[in-house]
mmCIF entry with sequence, helices, sheets and N, C-alpha, C, O atoms, coordinates in Angstrom:
data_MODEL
# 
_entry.id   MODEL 
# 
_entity.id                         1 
_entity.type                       polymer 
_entity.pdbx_number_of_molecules   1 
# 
_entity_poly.entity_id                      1 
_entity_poly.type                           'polypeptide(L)' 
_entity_poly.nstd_linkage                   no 
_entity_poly.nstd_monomer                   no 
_entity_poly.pdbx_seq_one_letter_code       
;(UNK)(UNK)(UNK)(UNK)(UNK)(UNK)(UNK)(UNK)(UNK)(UNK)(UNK)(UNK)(UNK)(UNK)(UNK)(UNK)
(UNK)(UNK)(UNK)(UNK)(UNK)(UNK)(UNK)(UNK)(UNK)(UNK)(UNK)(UNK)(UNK)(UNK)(UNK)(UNK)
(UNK)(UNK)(UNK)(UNK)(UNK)(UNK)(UNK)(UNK)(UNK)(UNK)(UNK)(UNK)(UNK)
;
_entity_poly.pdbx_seq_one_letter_code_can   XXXXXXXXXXXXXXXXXXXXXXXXXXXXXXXXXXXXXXXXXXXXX 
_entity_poly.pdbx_strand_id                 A 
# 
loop_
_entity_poly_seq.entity_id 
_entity_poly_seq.num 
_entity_poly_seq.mon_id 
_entity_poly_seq.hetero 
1 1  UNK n 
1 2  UNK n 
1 3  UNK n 
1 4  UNK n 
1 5  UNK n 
1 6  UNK n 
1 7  UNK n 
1 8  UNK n 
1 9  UNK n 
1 10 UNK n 
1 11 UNK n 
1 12 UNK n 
1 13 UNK n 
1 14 UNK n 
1 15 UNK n 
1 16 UNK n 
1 17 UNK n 
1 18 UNK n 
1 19 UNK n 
1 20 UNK n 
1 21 UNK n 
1 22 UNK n 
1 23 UNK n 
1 24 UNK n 
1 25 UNK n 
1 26 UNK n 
1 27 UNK n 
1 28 UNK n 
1 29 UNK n 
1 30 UNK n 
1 31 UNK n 
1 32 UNK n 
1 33 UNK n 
1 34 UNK n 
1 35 UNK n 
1 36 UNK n 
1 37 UNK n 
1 38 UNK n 
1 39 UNK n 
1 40 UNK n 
1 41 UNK n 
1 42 UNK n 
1 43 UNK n 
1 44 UNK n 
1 45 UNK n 
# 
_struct_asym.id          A 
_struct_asym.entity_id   1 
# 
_struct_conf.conf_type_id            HELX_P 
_struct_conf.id                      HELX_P1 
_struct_conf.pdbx_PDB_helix_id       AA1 
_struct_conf.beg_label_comp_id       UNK 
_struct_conf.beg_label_asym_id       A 
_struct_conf.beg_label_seq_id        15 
_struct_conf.pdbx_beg_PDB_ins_code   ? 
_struct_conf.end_label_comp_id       UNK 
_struct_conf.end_label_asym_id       A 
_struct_conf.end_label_seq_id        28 
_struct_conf.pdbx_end_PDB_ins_code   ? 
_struct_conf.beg_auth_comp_id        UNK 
_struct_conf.beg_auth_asym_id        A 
_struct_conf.beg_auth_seq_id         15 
_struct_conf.end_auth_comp_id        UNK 
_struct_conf.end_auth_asym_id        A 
_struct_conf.end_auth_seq_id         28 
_struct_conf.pdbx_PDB_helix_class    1 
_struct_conf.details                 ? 
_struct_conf.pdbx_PDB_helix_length   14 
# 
_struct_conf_type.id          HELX_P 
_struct_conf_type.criteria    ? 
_struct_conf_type.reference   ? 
# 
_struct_sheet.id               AA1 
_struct_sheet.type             ? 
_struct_sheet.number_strands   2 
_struct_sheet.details          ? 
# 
_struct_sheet_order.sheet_id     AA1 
_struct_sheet_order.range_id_1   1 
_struct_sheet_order.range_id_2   2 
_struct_sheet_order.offset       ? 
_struct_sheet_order.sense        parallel 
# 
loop_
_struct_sheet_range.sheet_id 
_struct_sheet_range.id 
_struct_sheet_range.beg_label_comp_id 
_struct_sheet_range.beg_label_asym_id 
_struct_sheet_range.beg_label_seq_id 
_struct_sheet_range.pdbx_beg_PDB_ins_code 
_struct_sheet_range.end_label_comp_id 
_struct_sheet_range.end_label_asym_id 
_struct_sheet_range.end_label_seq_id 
_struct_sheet_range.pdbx_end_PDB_ins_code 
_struct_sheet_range.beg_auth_comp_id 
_struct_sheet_range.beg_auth_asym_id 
_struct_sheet_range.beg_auth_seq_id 
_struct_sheet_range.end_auth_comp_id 
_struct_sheet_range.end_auth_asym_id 
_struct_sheet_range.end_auth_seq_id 
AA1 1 UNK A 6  ? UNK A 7  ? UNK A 6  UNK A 7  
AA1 2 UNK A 36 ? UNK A 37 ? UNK A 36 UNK A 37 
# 
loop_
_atom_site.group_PDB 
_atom_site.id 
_atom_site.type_symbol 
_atom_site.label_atom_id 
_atom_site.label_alt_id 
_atom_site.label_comp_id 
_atom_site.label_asym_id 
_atom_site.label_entity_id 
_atom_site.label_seq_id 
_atom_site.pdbx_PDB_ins_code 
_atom_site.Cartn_x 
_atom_site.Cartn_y 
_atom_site.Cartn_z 
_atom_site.occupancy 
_atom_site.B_iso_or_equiv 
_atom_site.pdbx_formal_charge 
_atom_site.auth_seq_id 
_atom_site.auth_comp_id 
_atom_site.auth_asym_id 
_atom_site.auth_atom_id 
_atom_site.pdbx_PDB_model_num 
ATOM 1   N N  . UNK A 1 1  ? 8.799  5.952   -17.742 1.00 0.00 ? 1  UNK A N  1 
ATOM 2   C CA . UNK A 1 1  ? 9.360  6.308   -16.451 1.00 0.00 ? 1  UNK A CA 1 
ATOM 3   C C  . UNK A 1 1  ? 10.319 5.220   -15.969 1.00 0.00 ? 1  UNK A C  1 
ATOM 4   O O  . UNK A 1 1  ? 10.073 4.020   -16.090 1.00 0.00 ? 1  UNK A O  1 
ATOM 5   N N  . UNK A 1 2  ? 11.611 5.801   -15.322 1.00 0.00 ? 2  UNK A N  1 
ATOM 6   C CA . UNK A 1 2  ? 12.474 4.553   -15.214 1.00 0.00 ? 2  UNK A CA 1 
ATOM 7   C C  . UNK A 1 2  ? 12.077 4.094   -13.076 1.00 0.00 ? 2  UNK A C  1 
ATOM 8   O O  . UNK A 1 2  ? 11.720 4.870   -12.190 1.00 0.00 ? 2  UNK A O  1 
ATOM 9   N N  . UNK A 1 3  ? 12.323 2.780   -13.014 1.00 0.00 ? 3  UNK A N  1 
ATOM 10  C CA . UNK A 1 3  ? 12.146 2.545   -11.769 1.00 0.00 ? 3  UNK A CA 1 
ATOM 11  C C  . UNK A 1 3  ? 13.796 2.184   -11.154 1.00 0.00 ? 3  UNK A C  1 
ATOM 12  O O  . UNK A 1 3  ? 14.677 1.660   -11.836 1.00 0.00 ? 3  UNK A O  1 
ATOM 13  N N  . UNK A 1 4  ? 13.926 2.587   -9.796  1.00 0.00 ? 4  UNK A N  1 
ATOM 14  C CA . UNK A 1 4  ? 15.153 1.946   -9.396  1.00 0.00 ? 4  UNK A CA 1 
ATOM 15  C C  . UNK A 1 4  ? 15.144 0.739   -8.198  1.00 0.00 ? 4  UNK A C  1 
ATOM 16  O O  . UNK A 1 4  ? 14.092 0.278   -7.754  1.00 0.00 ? 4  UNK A O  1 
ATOM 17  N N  . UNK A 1 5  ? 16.247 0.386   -7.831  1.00 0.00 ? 5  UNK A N  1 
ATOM 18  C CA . UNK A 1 5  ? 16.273 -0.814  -6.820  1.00 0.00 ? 5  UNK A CA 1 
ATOM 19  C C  . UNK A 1 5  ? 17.875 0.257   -5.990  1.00 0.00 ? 5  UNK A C  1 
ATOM 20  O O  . UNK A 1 5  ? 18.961 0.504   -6.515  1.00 0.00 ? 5  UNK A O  1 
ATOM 21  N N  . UNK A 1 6  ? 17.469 0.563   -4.889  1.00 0.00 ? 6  UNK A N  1 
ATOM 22  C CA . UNK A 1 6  ? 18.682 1.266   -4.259  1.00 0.00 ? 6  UNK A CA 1 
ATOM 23  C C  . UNK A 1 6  ? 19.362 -0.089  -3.351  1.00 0.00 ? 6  UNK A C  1 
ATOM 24  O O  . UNK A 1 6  ? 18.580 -0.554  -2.522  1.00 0.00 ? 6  UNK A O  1 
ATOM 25  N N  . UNK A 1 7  ? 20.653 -0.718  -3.428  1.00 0.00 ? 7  UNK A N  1 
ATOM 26  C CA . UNK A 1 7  ? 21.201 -2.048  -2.263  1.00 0.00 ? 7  UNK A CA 1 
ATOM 27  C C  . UNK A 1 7  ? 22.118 -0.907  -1.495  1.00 0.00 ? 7  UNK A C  1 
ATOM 28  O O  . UNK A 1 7  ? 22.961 -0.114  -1.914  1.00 0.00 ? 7  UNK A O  1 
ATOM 29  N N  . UNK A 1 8  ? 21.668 -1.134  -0.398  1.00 0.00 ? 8  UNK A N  1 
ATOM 30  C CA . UNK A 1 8  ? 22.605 -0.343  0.829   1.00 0.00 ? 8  UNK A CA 1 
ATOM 31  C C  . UNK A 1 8  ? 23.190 -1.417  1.767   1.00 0.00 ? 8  UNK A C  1 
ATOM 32  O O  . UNK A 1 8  ? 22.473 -1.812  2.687   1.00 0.00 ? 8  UNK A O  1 
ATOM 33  N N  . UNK A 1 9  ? 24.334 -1.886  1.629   1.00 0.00 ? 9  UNK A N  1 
ATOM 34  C CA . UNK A 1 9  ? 25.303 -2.584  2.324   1.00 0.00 ? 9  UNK A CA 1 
ATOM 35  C C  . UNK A 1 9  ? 25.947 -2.271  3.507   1.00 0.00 ? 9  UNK A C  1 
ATOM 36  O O  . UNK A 1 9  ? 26.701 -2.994  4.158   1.00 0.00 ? 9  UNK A O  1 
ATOM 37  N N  . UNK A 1 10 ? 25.508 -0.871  3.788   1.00 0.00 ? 10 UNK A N  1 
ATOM 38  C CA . UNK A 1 10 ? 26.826 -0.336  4.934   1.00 0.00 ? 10 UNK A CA 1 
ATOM 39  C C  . UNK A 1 10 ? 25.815 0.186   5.997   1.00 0.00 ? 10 UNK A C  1 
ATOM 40  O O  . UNK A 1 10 ? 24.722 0.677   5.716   1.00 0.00 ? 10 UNK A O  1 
ATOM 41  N N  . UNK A 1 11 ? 26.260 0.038   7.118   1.00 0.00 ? 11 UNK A N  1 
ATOM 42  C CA . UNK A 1 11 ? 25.004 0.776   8.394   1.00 0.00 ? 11 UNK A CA 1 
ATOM 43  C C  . UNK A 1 11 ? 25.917 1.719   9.243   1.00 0.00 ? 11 UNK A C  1 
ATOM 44  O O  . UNK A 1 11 ? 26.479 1.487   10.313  1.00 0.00 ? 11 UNK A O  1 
ATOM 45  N N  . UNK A 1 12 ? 25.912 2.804   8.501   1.00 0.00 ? 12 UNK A N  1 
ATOM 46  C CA . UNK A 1 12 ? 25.898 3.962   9.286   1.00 0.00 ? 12 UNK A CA 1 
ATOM 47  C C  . UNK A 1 12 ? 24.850 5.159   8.575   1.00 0.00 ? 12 UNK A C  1 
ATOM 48  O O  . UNK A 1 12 ? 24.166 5.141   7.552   1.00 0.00 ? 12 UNK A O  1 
ATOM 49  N N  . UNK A 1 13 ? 25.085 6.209   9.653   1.00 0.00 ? 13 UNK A N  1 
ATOM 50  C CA . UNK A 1 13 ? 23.876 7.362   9.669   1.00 0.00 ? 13 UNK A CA 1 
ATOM 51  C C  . UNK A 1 13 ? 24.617 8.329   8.188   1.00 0.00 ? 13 UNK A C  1 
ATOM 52  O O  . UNK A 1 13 ? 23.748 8.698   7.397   1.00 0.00 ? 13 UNK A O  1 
ATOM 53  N N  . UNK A 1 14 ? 25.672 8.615   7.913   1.00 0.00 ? 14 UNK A N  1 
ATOM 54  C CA . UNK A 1 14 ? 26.009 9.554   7.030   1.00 0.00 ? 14 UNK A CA 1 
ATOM 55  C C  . UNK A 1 14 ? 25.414 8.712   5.370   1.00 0.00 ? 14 UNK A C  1 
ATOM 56  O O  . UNK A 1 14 ? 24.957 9.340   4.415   1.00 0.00 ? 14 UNK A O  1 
ATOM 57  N N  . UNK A 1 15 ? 25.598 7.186   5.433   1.00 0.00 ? 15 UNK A N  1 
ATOM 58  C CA . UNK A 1 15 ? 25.213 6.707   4.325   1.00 0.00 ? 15 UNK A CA 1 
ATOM 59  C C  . UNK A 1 15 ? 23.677 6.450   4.226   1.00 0.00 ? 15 UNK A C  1 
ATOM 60  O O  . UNK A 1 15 ? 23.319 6.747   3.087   1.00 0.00 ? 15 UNK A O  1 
ATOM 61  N N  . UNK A 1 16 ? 22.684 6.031   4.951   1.00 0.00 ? 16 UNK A N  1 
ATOM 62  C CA . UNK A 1 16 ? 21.453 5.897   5.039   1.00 0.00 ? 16 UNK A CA 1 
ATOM 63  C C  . UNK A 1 16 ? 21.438 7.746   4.902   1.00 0.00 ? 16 UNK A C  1 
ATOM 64  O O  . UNK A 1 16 ? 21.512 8.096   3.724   1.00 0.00 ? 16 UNK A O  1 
ATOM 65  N N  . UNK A 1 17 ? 21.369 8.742   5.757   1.00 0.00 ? 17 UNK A N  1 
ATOM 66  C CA . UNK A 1 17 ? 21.270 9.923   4.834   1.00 0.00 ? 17 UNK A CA 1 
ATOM 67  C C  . UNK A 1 17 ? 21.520 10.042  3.473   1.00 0.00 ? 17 UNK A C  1 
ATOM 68  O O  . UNK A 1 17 ? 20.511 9.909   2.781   1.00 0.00 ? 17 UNK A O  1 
ATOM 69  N N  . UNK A 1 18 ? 22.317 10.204  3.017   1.00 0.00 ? 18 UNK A N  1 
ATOM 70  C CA . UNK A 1 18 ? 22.346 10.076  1.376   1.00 0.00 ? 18 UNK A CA 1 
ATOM 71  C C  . UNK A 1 18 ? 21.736 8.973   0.697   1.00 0.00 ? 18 UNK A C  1 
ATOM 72  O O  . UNK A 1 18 ? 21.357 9.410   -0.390  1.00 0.00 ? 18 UNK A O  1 
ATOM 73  N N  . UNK A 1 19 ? 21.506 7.975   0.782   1.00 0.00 ? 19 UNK A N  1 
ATOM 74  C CA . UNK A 1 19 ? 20.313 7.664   0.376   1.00 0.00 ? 19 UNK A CA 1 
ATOM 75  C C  . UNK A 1 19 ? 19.398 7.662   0.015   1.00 0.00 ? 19 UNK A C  1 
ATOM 76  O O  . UNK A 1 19 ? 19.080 7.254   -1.102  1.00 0.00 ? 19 UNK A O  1 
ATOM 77  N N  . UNK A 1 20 ? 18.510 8.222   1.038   1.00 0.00 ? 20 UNK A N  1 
ATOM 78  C CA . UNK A 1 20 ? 17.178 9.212   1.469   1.00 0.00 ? 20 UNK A CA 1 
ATOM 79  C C  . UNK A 1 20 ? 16.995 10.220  0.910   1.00 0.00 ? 20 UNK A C  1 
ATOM 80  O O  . UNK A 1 20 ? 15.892 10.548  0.474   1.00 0.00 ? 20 UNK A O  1 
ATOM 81  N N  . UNK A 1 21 ? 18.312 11.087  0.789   1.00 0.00 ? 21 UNK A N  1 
ATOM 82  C CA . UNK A 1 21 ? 18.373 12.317  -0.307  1.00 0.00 ? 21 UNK A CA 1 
ATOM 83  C C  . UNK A 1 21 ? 18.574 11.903  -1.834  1.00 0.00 ? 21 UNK A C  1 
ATOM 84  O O  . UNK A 1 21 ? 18.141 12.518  -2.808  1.00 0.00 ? 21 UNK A O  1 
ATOM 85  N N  . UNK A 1 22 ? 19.369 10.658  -1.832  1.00 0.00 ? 22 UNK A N  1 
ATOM 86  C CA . UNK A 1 22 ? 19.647 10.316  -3.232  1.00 0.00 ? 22 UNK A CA 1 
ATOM 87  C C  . UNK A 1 22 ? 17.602 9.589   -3.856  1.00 0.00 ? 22 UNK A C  1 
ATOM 88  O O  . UNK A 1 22 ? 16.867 10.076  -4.715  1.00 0.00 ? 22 UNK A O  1 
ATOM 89  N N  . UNK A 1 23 ? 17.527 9.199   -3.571  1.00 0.00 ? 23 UNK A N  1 
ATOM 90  C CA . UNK A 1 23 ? 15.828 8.939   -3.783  1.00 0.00 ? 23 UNK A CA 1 
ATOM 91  C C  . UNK A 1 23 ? 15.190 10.191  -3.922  1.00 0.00 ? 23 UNK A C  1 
ATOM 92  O O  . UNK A 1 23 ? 14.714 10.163  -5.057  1.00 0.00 ? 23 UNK A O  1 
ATOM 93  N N  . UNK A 1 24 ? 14.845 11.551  -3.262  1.00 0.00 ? 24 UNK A N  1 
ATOM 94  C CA . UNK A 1 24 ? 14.325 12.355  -3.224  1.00 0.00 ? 24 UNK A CA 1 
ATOM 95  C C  . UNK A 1 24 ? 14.754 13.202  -4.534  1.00 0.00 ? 24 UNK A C  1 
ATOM 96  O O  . UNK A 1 24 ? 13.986 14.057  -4.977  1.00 0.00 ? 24 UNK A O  1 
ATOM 97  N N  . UNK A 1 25 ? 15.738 12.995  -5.010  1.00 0.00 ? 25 UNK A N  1 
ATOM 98  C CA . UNK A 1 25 ? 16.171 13.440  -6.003  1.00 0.00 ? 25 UNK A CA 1 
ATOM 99  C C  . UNK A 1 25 ? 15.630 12.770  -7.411  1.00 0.00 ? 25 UNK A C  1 
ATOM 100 O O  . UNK A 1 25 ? 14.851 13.278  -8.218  1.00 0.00 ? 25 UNK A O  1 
ATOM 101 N N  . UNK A 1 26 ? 16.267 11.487  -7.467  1.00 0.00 ? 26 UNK A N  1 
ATOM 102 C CA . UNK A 1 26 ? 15.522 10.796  -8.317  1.00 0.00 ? 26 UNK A CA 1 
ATOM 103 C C  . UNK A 1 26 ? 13.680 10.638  -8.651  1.00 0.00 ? 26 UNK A C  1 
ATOM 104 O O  . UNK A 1 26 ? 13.140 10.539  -9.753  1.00 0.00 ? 26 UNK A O  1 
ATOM 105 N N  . UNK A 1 27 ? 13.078 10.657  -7.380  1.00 0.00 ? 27 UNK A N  1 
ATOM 106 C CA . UNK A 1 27 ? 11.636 11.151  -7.456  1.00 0.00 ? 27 UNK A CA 1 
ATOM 107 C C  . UNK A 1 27 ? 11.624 12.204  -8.131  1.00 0.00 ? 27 UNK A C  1 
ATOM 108 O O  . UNK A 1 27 ? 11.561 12.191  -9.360  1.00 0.00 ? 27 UNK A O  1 
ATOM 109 N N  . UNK A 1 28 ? 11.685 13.314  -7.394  1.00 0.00 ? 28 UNK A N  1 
ATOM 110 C CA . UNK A 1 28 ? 11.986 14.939  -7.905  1.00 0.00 ? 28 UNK A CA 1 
ATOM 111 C C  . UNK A 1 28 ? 12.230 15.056  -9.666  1.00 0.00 ? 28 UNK A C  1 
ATOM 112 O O  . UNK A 1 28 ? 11.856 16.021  -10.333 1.00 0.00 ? 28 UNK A O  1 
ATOM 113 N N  . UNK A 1 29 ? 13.020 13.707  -10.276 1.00 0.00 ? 29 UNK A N  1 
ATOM 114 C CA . UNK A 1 29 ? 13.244 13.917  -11.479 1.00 0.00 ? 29 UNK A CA 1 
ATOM 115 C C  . UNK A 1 29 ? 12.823 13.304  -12.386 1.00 0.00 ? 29 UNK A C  1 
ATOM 116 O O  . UNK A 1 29 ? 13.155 13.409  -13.567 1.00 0.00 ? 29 UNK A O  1 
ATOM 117 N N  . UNK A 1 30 ? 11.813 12.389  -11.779 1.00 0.00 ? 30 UNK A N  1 
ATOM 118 C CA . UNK A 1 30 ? 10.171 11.859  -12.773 1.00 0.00 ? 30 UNK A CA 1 
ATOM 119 C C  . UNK A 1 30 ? 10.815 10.520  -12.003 1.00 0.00 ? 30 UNK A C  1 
ATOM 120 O O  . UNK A 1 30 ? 11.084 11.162  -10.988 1.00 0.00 ? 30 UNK A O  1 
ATOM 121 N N  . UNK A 1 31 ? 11.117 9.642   -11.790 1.00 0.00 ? 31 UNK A N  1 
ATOM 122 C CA . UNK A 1 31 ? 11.378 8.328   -10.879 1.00 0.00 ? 31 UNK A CA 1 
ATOM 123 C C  . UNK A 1 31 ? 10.175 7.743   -11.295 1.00 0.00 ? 31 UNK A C  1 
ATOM 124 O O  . UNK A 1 31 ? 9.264  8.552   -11.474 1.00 0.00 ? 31 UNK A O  1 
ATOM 125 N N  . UNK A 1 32 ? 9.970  6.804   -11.456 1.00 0.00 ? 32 UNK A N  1 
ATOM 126 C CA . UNK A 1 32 ? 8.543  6.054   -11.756 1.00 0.00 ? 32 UNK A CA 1 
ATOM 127 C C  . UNK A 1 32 ? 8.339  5.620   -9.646  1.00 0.00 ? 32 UNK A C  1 
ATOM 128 O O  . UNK A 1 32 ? 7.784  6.057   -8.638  1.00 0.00 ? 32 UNK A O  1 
ATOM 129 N N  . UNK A 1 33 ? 9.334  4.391   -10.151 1.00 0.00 ? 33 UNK A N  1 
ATOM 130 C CA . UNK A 1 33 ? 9.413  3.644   -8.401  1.00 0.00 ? 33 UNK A CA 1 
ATOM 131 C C  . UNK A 1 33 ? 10.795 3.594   -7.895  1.00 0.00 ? 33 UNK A C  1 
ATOM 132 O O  . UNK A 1 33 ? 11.880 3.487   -8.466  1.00 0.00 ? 33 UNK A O  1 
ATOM 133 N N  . UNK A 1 34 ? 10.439 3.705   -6.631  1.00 0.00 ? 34 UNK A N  1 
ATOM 134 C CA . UNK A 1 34 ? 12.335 3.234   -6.075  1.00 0.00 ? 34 UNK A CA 1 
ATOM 135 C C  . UNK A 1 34 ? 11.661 2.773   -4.982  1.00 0.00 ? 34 UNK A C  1 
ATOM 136 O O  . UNK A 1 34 ? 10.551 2.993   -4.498  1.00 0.00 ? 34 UNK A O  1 
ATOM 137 N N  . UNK A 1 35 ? 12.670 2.026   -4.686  1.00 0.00 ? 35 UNK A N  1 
ATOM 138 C CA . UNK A 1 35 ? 12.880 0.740   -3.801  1.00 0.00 ? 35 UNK A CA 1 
ATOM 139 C C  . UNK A 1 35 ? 14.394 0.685   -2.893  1.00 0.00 ? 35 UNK A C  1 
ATOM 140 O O  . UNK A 1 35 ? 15.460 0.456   -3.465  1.00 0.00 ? 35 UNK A O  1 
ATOM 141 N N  . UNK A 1 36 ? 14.335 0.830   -2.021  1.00 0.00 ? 36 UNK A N  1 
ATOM 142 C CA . UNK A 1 36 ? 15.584 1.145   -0.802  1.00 0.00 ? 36 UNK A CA 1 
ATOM 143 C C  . UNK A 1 36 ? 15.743 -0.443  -0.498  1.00 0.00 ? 36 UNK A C  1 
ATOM 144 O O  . UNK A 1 36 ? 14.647 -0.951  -0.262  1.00 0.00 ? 36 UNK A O  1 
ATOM 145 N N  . UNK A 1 37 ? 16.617 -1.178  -0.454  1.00 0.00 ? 37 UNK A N  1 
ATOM 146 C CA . UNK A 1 37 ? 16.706 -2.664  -0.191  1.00 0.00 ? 37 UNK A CA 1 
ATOM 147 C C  . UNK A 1 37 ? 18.174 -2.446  1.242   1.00 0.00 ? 37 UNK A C  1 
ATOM 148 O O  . UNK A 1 37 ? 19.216 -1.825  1.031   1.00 0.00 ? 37 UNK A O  1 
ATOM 149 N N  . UNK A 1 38 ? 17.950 -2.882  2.087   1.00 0.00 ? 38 UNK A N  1 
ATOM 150 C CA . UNK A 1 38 ? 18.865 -3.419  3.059   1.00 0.00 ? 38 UNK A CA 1 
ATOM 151 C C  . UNK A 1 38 ? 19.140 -4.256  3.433   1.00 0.00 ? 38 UNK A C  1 
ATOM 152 O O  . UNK A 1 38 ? 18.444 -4.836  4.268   1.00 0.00 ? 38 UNK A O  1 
ATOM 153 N N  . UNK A 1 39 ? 20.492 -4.812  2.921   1.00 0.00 ? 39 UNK A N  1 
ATOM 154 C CA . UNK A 1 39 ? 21.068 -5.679  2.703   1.00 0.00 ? 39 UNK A CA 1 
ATOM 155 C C  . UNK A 1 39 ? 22.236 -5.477  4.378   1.00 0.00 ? 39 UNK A C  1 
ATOM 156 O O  . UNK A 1 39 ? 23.369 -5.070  4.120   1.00 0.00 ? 39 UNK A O  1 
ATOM 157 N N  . UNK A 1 40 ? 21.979 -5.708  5.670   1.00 0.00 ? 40 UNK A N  1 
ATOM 158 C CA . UNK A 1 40 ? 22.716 -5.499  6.156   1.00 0.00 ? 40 UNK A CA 1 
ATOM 159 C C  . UNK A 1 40 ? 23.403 -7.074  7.175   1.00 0.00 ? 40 UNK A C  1 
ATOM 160 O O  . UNK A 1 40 ? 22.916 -8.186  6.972   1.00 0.00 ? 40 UNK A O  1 
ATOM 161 N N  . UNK A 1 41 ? 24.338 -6.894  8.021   1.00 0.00 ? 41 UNK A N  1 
ATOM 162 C CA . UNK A 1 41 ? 25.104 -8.008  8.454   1.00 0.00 ? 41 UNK A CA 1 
ATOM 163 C C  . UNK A 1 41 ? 24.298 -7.887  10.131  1.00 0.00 ? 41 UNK A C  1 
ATOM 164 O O  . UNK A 1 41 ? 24.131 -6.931  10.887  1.00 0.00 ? 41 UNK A O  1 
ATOM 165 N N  . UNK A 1 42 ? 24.077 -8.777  10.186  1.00 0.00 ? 42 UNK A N  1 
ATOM 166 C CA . UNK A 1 42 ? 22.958 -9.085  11.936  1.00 0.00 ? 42 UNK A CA 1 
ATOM 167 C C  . UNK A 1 42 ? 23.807 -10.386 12.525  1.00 0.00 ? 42 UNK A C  1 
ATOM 168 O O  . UNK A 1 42 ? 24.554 -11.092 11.848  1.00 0.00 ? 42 UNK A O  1 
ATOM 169 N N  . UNK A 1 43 ? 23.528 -10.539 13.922  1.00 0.00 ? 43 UNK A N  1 
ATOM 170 C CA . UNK A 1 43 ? 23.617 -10.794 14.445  1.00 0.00 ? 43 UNK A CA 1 
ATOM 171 C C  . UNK A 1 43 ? 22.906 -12.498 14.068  1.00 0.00 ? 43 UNK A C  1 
ATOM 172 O O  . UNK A 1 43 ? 21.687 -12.488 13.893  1.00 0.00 ? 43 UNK A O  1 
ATOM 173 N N  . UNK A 1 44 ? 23.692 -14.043 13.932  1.00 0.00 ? 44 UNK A N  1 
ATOM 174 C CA . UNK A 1 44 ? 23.445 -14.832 13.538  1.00 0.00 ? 44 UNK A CA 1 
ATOM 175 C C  . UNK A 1 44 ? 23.259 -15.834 14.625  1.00 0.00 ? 44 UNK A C  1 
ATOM 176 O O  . UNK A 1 44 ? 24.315 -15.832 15.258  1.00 0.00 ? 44 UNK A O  1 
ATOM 177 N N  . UNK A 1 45 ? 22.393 -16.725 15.169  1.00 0.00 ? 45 UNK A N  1 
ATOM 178 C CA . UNK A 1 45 ? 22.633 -17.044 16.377  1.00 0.00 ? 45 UNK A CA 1 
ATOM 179 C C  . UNK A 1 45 ? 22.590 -19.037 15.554  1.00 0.00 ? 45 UNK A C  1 
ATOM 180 O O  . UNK A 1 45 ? 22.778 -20.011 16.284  1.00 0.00 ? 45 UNK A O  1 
# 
């Protein structure tokens, strides 16, 4: 079974949707593990 590592760089709602669907798919098609990683830009004080 293959596992994945998903890096999501960008913060909006149309890309975190596909995402979410892109995983559900990959599950759906034997996925061992996946892993959603957010990698996003914050606020640095």
């Amino acid at each position: 079974m293959a596992k994945y590592l998903i890096l999501l760089t960008k913060e909006d709602k149309n890309t975190v949707e596909m995402v979410l669907e892109f995983s559900k798919v990959l599950k759906m098609s034997g996925a061992e593990d996946i892993k959603i990683c957010f990698t996003l830009e914050g606020n640095h004080i």
